[in-house]
PAZAPA-4460 file (N, C-alpha, C; in steps of 0.05 Angstrom, whole numbers, plus 32768, in hexadecimal, padded with zeros to 4 digits):
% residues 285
    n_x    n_y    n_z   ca_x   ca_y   ca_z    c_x    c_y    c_z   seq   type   mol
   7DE7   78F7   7EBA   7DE2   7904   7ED3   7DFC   790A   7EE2     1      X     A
   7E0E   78FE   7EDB   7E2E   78FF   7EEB   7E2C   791A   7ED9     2      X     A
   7E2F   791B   7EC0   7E40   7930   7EBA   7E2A   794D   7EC3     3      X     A
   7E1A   794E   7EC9   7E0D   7964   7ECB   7E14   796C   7EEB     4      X     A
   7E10   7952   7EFC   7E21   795C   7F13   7E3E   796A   7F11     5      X     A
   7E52   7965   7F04   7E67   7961   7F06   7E6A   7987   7EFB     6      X     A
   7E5A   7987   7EE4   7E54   79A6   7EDC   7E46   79B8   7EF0     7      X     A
   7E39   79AC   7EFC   7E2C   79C0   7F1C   7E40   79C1   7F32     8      X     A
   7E55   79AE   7F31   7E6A   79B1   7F3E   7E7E   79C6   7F3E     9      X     A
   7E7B   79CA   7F21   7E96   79E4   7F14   7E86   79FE   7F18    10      X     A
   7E6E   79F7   7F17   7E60   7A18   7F19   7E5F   7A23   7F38    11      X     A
   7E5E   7A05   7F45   7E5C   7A18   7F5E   7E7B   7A1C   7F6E    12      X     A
   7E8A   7A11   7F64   7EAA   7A1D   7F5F   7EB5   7A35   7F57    13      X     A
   7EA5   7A39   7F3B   7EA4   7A54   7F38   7E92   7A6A   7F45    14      X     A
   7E7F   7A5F   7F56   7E78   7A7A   7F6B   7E86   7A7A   7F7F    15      X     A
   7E8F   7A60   7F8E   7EA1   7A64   7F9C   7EBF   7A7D   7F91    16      X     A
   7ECA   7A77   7F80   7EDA   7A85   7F74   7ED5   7AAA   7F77    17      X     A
   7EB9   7AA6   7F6B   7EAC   7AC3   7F68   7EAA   7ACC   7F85    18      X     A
   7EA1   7ABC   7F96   7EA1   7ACA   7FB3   7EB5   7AC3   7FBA    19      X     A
   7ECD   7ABA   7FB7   7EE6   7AC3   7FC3   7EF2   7AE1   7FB7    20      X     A
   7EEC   7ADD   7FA3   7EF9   7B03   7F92   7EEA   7B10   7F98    21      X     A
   7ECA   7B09   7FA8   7EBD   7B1E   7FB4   7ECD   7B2D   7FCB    22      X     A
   7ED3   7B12   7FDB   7ED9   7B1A   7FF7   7EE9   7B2D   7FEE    23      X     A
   7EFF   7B28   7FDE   7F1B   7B35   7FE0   7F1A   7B55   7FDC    24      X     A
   7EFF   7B55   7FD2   7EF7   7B73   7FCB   7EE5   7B85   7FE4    25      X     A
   7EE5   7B71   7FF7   7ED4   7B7D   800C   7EE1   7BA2   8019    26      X     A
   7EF7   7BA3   8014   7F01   7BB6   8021   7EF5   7BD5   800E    27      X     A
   7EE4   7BC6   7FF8   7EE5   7BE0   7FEA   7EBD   7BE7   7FEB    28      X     A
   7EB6   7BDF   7FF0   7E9A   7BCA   7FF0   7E87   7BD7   800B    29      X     A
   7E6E   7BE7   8001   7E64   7BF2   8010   7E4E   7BE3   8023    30      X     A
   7E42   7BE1   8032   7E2C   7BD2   8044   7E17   7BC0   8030    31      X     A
   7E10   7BCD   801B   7DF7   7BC6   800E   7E08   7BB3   8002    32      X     A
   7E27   7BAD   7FF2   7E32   7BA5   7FE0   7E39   7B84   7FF4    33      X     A
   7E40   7B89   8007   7E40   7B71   8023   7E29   7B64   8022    34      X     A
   7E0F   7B77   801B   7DEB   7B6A   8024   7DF1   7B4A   8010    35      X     A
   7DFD   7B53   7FF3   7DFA   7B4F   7FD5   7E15   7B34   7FE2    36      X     A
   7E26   7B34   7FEB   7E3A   7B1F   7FE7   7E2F   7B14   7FF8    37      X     A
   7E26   7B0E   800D   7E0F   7B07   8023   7DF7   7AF5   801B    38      X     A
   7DEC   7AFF   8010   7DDB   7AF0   7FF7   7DE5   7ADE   7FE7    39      X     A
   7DFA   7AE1   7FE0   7E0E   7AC9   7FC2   7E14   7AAF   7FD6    40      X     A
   7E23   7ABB   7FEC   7E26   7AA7   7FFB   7E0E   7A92   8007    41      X     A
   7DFF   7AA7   800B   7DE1   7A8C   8016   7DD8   7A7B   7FFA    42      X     A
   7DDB   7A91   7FE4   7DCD   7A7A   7FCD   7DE6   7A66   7FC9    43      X     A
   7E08   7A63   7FC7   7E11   7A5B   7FBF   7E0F   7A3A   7FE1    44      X     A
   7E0C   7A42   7FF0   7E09   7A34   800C   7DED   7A1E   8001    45      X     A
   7DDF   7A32   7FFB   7DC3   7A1A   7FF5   7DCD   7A07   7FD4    46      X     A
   7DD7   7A15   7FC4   7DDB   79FE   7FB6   7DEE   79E7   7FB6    47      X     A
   7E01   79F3   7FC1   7E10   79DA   7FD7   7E00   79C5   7FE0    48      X     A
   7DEB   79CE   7FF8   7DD2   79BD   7FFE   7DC9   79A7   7FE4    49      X     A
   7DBD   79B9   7FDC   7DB2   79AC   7FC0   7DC5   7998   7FAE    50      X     A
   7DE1   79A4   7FB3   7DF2   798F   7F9F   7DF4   7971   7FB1    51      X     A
   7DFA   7976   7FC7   7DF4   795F   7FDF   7DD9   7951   7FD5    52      X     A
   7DC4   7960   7FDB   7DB2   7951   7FD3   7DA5   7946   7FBB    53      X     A
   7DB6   794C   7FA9   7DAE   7937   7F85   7DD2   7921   7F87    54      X     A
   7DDC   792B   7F97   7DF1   790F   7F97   7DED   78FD   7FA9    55      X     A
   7DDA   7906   7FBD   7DCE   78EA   7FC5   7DBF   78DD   7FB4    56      X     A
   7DA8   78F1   7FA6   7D91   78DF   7F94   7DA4   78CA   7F82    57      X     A
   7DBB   78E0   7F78   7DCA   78CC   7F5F   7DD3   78BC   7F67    58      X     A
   7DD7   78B4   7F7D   7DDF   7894   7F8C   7DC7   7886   7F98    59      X     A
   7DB9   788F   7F98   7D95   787F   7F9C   7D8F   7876   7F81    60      X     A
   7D94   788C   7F65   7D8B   7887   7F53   7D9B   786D   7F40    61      X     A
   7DB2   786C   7F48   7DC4   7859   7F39   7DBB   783A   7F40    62      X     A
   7DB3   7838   7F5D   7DAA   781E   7F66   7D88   781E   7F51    63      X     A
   7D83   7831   7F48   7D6B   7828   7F38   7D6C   782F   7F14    64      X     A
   7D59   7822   7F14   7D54   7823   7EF2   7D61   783C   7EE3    65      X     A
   7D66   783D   7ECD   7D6F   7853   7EC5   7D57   7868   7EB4    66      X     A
   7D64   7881   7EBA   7D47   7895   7EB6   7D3C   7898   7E97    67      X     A
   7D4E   788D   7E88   7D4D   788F   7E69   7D2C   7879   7E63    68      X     A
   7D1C   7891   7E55   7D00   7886   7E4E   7D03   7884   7E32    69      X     A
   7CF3   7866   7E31   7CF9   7858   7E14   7CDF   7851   7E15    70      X     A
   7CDB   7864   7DF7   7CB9   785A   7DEE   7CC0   784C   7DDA    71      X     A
   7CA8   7831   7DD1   7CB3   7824   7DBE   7C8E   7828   7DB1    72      X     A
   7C98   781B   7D90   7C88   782F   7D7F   7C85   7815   7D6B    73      X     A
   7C6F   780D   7D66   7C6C   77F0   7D54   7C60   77F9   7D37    74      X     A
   7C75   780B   7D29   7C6E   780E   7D0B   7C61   77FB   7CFF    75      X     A
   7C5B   77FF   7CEA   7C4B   77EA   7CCF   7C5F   77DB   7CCD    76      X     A
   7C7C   77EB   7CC7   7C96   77D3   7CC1   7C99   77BE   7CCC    77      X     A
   7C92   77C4   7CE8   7C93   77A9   7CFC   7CB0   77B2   7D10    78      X     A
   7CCA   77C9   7D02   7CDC   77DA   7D0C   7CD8   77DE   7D2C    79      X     A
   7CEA   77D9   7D3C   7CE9   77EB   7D53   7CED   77FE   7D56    80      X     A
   7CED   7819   7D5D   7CF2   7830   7D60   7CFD   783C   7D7B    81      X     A
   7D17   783C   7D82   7D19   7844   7DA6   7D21   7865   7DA2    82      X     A
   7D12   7878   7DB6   7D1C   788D   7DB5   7D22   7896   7DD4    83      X     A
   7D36   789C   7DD8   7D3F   78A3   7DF7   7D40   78C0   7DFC    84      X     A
   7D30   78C5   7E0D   7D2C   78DB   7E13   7D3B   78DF   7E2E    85      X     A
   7D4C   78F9   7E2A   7D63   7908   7E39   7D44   7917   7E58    86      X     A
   7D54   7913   7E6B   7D4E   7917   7E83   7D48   7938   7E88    87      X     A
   7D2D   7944   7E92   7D2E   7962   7E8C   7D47   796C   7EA0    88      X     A
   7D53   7985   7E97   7D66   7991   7EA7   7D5E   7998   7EB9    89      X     A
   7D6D   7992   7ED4   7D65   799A   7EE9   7D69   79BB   7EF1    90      X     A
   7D4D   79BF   7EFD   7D4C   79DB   7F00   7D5A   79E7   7F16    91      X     A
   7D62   79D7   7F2E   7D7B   79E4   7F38   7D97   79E9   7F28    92      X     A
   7DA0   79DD   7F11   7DAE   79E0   7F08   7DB6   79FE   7EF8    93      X     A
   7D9D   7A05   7EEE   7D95   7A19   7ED6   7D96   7A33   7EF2    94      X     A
   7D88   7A33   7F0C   7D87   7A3B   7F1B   7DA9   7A4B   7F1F    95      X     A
   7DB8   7A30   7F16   7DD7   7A36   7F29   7DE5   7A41   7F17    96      X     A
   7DE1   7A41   7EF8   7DEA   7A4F   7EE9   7DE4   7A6F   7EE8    97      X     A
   7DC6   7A70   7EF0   7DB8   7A91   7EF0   7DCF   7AA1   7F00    98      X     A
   7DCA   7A8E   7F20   7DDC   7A98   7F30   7DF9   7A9B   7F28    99      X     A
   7E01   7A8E   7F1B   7E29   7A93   7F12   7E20   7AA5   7F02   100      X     A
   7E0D   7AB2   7EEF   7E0D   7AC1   7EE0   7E08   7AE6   7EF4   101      X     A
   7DFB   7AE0   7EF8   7DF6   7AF7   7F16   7E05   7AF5   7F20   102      X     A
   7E12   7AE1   7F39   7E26   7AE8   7F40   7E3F   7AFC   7F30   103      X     A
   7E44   7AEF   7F1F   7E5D   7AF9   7F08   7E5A   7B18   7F02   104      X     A
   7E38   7B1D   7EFA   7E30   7B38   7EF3   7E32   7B49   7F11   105      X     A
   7E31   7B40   7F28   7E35   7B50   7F43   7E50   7B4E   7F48   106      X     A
   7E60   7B42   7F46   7E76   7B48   7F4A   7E85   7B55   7F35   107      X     A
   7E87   7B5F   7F1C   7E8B   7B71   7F10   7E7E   7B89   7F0F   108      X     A
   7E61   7B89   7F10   7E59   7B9F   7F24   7E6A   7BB4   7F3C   109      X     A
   7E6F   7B98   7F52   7E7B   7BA7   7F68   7E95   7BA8   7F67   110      X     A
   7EA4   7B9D   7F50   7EBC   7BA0   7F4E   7EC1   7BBE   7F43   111      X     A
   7EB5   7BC6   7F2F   7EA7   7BE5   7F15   7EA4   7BF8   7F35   112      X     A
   7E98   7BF0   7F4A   7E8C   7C05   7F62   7EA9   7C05   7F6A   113      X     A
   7EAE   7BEE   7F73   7ECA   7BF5   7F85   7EE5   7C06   7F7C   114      X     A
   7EE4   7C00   7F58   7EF8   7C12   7F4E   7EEF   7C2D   7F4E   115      X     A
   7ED7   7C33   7F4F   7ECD   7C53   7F50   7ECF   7C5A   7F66   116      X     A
   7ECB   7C4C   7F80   7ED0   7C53   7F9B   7EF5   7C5D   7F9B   117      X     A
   7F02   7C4C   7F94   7F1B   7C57   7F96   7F1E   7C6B   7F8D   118      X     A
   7F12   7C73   7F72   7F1B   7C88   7F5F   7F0C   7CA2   7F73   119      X     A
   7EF5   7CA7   7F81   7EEE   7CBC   7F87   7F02   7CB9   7FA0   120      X     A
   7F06   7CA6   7FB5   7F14   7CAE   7FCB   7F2C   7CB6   7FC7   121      X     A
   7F3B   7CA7   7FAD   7F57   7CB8   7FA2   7F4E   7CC4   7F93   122      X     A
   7F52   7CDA   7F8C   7F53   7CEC   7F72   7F6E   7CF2   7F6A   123      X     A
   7F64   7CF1   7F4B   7F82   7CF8   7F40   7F8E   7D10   7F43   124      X     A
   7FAA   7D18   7F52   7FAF   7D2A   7F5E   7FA9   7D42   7F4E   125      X     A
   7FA6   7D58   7F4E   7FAD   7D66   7F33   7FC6   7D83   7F42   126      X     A
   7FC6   7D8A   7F26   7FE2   7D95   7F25   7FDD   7DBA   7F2F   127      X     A
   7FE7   7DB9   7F45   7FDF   7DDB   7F48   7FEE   7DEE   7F3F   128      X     A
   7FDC   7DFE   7F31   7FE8   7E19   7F1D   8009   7E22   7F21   129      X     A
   801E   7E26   7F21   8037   7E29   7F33   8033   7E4B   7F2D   130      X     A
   8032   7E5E   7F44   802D   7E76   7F39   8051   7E82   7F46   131      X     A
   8059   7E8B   7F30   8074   7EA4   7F30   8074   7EB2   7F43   132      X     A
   8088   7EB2   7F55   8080   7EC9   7F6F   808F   7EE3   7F62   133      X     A
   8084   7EF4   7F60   8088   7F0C   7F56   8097   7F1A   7F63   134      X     A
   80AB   7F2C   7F59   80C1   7F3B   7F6F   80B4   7F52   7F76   135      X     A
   80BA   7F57   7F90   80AF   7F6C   7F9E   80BF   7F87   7F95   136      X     A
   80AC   7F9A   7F8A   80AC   7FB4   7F7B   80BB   7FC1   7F95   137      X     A
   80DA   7FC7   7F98   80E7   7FD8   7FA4   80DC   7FFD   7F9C   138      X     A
   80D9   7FFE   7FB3   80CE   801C   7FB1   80E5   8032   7FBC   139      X     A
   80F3   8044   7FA7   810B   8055   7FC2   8105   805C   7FCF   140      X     A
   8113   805C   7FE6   810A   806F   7FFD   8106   808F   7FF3   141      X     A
   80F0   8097   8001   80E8   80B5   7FF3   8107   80C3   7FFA   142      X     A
   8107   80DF   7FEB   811D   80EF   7FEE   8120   8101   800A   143      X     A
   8126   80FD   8026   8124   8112   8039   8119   8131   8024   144      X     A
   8108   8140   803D   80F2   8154   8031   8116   8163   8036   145      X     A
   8120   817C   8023   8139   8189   802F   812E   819E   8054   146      X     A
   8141   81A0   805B   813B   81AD   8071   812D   81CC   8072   147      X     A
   8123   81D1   8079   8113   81EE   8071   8123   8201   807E   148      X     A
   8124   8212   8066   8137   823A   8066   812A   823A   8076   149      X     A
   8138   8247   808D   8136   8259   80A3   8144   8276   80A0   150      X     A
   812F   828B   809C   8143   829E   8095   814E   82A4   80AE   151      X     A
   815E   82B5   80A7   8176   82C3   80C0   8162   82D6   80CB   152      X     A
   8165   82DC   80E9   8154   82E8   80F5   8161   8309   80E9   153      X     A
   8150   8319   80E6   815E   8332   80DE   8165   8340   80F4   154      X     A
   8182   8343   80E8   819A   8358   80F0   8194   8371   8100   155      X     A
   819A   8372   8112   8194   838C   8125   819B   83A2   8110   156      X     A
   8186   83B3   810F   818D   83D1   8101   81AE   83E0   810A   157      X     A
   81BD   83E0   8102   81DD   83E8   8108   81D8   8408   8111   158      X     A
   81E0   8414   811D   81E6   842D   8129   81DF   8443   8113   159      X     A
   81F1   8435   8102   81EF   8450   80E9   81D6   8450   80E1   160      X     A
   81CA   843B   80DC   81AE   8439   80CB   8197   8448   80E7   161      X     A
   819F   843F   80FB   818E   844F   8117   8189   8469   810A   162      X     A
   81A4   8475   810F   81A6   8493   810C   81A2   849B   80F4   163      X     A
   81A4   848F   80DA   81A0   8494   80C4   817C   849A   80C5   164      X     A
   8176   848B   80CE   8151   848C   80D5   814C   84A8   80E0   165      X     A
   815A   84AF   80F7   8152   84C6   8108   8161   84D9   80FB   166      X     A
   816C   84D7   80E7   817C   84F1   80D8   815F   84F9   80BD   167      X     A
   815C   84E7   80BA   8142   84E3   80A4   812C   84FB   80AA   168      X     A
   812B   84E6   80CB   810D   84F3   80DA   8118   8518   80D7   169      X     A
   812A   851F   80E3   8133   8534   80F0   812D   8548   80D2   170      X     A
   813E   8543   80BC   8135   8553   80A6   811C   8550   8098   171      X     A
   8105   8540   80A6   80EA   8542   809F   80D8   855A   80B0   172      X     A
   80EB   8559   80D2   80E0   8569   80D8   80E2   8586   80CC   173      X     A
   80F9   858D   80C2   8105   85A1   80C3   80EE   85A8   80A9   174      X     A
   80EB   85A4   8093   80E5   85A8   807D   80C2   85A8   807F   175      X     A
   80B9   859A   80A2   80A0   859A   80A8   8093   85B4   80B2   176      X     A
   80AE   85C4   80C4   80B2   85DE   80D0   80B0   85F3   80B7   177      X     A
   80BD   85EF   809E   80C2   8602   808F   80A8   8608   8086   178      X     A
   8095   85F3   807F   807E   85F3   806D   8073   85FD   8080   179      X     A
   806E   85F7   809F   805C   8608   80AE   8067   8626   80AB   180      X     A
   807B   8629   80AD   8081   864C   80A7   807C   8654   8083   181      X     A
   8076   8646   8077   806C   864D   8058   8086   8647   804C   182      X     A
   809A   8644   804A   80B6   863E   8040   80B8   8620   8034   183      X     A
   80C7   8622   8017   80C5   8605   800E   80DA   85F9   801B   184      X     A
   80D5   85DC   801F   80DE   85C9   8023   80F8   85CD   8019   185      X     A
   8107   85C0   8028   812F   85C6   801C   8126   85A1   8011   186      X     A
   813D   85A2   7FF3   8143   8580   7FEA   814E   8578   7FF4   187      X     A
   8158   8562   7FF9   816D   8551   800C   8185   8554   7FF3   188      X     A
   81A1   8559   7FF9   81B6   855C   7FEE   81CB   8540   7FFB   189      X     A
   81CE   852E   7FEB   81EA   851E   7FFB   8204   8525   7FFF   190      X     A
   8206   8545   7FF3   8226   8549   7FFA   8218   8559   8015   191      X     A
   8205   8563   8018   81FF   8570   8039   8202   855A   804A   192      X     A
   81F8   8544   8043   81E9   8531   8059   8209   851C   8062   193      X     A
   8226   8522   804F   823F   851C   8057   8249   8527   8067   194      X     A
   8241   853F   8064   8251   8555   8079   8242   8560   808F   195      X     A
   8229   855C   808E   821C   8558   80A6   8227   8542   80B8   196      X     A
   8224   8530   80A1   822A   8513   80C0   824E   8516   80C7   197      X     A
   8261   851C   80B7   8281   8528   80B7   8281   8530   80D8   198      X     A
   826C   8557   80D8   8274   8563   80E3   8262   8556   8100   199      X     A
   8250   8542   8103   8243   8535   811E   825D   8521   8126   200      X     A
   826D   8512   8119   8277   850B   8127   8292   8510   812E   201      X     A
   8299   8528   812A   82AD   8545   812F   82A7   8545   814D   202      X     A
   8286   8549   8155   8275   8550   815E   827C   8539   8186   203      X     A
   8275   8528   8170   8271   850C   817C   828B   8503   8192   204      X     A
   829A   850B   8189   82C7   850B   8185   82CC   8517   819F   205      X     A
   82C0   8530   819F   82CA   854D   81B2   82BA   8546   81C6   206      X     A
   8296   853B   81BD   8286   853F   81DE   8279   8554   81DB   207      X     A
   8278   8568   81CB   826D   8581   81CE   826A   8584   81B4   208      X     A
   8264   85A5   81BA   8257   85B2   819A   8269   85C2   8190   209      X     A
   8273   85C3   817B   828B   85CA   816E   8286   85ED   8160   210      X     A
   826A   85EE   8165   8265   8613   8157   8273   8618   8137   211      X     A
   826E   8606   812C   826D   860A   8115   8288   8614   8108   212      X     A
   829B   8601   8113   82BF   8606   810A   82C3   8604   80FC   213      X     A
   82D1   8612   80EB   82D6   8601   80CE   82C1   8608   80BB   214      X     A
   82AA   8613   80B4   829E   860C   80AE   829B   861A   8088   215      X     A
   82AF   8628   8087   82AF   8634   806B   82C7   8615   805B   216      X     A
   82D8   8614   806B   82E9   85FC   8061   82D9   85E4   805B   217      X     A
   82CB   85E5   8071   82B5   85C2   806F   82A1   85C1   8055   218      X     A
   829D   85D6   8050   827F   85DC   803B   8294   85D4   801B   219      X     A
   82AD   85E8   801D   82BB   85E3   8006   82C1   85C4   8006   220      X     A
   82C9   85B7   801A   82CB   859F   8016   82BD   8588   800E   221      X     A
   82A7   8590   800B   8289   857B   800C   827A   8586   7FFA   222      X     A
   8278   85A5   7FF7   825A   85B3   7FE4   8268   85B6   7FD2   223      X     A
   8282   85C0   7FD4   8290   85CF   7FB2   8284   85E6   7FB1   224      X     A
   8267   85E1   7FA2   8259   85F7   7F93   8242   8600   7FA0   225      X     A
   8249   861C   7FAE   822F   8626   7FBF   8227   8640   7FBB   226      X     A
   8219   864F   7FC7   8216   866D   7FC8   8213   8677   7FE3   227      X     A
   8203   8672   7FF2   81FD   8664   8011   81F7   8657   8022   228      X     A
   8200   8654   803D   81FD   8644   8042   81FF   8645   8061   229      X     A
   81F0   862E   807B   81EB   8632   808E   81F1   8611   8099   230      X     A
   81F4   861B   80BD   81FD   8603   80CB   81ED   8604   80DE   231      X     A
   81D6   85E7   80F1   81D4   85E8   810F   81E0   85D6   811B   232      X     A
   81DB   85CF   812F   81EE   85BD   813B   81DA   85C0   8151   233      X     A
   81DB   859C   8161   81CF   859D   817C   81D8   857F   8181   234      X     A
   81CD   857E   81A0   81D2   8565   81B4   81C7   8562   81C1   235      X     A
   81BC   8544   81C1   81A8   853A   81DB   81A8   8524   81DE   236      X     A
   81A3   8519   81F3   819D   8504   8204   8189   84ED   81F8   237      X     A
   8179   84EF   81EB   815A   84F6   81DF   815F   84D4   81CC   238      X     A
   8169   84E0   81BC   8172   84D8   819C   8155   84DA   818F   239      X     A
   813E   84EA   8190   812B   84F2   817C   812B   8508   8169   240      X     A
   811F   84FC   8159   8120   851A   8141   8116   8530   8146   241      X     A
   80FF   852D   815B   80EA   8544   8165   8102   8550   817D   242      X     A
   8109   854A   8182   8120   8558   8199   812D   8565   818E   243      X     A
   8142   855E   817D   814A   856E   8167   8145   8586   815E   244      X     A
   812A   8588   8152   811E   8593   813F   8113   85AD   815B   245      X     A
   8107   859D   816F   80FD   85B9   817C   8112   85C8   818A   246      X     A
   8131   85B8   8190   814A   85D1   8196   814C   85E3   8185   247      X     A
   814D   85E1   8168   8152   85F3   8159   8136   8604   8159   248      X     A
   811E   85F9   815D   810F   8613   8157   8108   8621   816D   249      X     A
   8116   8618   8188   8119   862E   81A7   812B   863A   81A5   250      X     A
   8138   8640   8185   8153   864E   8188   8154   8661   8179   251      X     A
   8157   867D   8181   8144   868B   8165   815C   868C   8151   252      X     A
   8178   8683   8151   8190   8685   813D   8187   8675   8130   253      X     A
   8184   8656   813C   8188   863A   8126   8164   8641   811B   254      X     A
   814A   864D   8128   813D   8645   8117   8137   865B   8106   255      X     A
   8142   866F   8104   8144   8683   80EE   8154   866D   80D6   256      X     A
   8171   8666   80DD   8179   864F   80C5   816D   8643   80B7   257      X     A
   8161   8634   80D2   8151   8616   80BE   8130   8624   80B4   258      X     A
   812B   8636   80B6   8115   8645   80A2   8119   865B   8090   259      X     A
   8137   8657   808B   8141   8674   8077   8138   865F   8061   260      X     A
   812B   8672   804D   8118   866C   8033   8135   866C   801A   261      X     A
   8149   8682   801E   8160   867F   800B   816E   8666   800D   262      X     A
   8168   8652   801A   816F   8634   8025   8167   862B   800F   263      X     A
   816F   860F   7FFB   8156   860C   7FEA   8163   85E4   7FF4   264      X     A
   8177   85DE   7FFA   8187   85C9   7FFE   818F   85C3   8018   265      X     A
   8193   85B0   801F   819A   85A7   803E   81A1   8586   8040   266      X     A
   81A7   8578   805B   81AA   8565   805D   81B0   8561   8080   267      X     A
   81AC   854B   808D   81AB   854E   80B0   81BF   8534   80B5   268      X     A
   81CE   8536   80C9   81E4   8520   80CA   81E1   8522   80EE   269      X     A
   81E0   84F9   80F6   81DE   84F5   8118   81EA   84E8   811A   270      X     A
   8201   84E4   8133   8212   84D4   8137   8217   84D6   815B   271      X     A
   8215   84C3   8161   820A   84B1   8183   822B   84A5   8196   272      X     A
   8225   84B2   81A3   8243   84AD   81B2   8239   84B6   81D1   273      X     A
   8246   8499   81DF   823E   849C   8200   822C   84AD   8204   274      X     A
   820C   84A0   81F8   81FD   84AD   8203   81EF   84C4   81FF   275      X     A
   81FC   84CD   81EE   81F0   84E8   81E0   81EC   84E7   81C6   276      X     A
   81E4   84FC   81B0   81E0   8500   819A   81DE   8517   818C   277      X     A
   81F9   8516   8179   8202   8531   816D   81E5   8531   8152   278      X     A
   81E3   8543   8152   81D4   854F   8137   81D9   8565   8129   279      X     A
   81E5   8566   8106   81ED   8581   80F9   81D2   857F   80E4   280      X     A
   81C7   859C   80E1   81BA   859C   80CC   81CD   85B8   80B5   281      X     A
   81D1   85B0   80A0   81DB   85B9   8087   81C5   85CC   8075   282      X     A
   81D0   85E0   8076   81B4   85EA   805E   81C7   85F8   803F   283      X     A
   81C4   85F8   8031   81CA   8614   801B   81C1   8615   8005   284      X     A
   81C5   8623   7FF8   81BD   862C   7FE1   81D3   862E   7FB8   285      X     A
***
């Protein structure tokens, strides 16, 4: 009986034990897991009780007989026979082992919970992707658009080109007059249309009208090759071709000229000075 106490002594040492490595795990240990060490402690508290109370019996029991039952057995032989029968195990005992066994299985239990509690509240860090920062795609600056042609504003018509126009007009009229009198048109000649414009600004020089000076020398100098040949001459204020054109035909000399049919060639020359405007018309043949 000593030693069976003495062995209920180590077991409940070892729950003590077990609920001290409980406590130490309290920090990991959820409400329900507290309910469970809560419990160990009341059963390990009552068998305390209980160990108290079989170490009193075992000092009640020592003052008495001893528990060993001895049947005795009167064979034929006449032999005694003693057989000692062992004391049943006490069932608090078997009780206190269940419990160290449970106990033991709950606290590896909640020890298995508490390392998974850590593991979800830490997680193992993991490693984030390291992504390459990519260089930023330099773009050139676009090319300035070039500055936009501006043409040059056009050039005032020059004097000559003026009069060159109204010299134009003037032998259109003339050749307009001829066809109304039935007479062909005279061609334009450029050695006329030199010495037309020559003798306007002869013309132009003096201020006045020069009557036709010179005028066998002038023709050799400019026509060379003629057979006949005719001069008008006029001045106005005007500078139109129609002005022109209708002095000579209020004149019965110049417009007998400028509608002689033996005419077949011509050319008209104008040249502009303070205001006025010389005009020669050239005809021959």
């Amino acid at each position: 009986m000593f030693h069976k106490t003495v062995s209920l002594a180590k077991k409940v040492s070892a729950l003590i034990i077990i609920a001290a490595i409980l406590n130490s795990g309290t920090s990991f240990a959820t409400a329900s897991r507290q309910q469970q060490r809560e419990n160990v402690r009341d059963r390990i508290d009552a068998m305390r009780a209980r160990q108290d109370e079989l170490t009193q019996q075992k000092a009640e029991k020592k003052e008495t007989k001893s528990q060993t039952t001895v049947s005795v057995k009167a064979p034929a032989t006449g032999a005694v026979t003693v057989q000692e029968t062992a004391p049943p195990k006490e069932p608090v005992a078997e009780k206190a082992e269940e419990l160290a066994v449970e106990s033991t299985a709950n606290a590896d239990e909640i020890n298995a919970r508490s390392v998974n509690n850590i593991s979800r509240r830490n997680p193992p860090a993991r490693s984030e992707p390291t992504v390459e920062p990519q260089p930023t795609p330099t773009t050139p600056p676009a090319a300035a658009p070039p500055p936009p042609v501006v043409a040059p504003p056009p050039a005032a018509n020059s004097q000559a080109e003026v009069l060159g126009t109204v010299a134009s007009a003037v032998f259109a009229g003339v050749n307009a007059e001829r066809k109304k009198a039935g007479v062909a048109e005279l061609s334009l000649a450029q050695d006329a249309v030199s010495m037309a414009i020559s003798h306007s600004q002869e013309m132009a020089a003096a201020g006045e009208l020069l009557n036709h000076a010179d005028l066998k020398s002038r023709l050799q100098q400019f026509i060379k090759s003629y057979i006949s040949a005719a001069e008008n001459e006029a001045y106005n204020t005007v500078g139109t071709a129609a002005k022109a054109v209708s002095q000579w035909m209020n004149s019965a000399s110049h417009r007998d000229s400028m509608l002689n049919a033996k005419y077949t060639k011509g050319g008209v020359g104008v040249v502009s000075k303070d205001g006025k405007y010389y005009y020669t018309l050239i005809l021959y043949t």
